[in-house]
N, C-alpha and C positions, 0 to 999 in steps of 0.2 A: 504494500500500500504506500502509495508518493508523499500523501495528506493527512496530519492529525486532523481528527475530529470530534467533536465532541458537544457533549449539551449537559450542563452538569447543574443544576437545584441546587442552593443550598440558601440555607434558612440561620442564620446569623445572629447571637444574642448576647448584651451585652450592657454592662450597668453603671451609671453614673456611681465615684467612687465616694463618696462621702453626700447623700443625696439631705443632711441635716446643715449643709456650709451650700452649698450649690446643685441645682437641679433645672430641668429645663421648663421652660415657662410656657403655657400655652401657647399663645400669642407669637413666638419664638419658634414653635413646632416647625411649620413649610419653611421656612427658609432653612434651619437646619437640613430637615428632608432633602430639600433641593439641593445643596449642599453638596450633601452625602452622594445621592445621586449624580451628579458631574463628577467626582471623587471616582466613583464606581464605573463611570463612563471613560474616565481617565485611564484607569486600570484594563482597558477593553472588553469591559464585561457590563451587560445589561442589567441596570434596577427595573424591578419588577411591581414590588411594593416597599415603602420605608412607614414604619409605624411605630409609636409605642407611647411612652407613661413619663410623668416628670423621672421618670428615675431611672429607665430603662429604653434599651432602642429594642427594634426586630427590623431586621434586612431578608429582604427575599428577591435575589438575585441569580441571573444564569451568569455563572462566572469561567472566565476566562480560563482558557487552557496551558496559559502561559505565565501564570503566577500562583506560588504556593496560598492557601487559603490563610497560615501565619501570617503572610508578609502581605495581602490582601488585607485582611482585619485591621493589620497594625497602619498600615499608612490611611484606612479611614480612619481610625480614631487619633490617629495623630494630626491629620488637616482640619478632622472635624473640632477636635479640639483647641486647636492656635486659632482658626475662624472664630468660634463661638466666642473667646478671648477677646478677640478683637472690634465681635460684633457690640458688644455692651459690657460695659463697668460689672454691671452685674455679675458676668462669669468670669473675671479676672484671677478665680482662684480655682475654676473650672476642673477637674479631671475625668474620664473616663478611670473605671475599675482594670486593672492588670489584666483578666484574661476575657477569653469569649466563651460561648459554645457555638459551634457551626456543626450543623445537622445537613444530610443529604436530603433530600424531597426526591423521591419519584413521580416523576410526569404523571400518575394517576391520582397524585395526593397534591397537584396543582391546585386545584380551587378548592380544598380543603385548608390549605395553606394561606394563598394569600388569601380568603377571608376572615380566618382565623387572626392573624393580622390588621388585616383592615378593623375589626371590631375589639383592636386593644383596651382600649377607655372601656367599654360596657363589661369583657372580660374581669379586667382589674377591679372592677366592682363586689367580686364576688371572691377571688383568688389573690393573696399575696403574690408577687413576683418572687418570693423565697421558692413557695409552693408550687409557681408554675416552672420555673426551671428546674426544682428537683424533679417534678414531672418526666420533663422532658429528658436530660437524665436516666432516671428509670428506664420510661418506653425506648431509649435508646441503646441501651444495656452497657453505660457509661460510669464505670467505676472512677471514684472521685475523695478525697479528702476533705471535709466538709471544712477544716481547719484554714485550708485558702483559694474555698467556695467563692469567698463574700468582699476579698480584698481588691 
């Protein structure tokens, strides 16, 4: 075969680190989003959906064939974080948390996905984000140290 190819889902999750000093504001949400999305555009790989909570992002993206999913994560939360910095006083002391989870989607759990996503806010109504990543976690049979879950 001459041509890699590929189509790869993956479902991206990841938490503001100290969400009692700084967290994202409503109001703030799209431009972030958007953001991220050109970040993601940047890296050759298609946003799909960007959604989440003052305290937590969810990415659901076809990503690129040509970049480790580490070094994907890490330069979005590293643009998105010097931006957000820059966009208002308010996040001058800004961080993303150290790690992620990035989960696979299979093309038949698309639109379970991103709506799943899309309905972050009414989700979070009901379930901690403790709760829904250990979830996810679990259903993905992801052994973990809870000791530096949370950092």
């Amino acid at each position: 075969m001459s041509q890699s190819l590929s189509k790869l889902y993956v479902h991206i999750i990841f938490h503001v680190k100290d969400p009692s000093h700084t967290f994202i504001r409503k109001p703030d949400k799209n431009s972030l989003y958007n953001y991220i999305g050109s970040i993601i555009k940047d890296n050759g790989s298609i946003p799909l959906i960007i959604n989440g909570t003052e305290d937590h992002m969810h990415i659901f993206c076809v990503m690129s064939k040509n970049i480790a999913l580490s070094m994907f994560v890490k330069d979005i939360k590293r643009h998105s974080s010097r931006w957000l910095k820059g966009f208002d006083n308010f996040y001058r002391v800004f961080k993303w948390q150290g790690g992620y989870g990035g989960f696979s989607v299979s093309s038949s759990l698309y639109d379970k996905t991103f709506n799943y996503i899309k309905k972050q806010e009414r989700h979070h109504e009901t379930m901690s984000f403790k709760d829904e990543y250990l979830l996810f976690l679990k259903e993905y049979g992801i052994e973990y140290n809870e000791e530096y879950l949370w950092g």
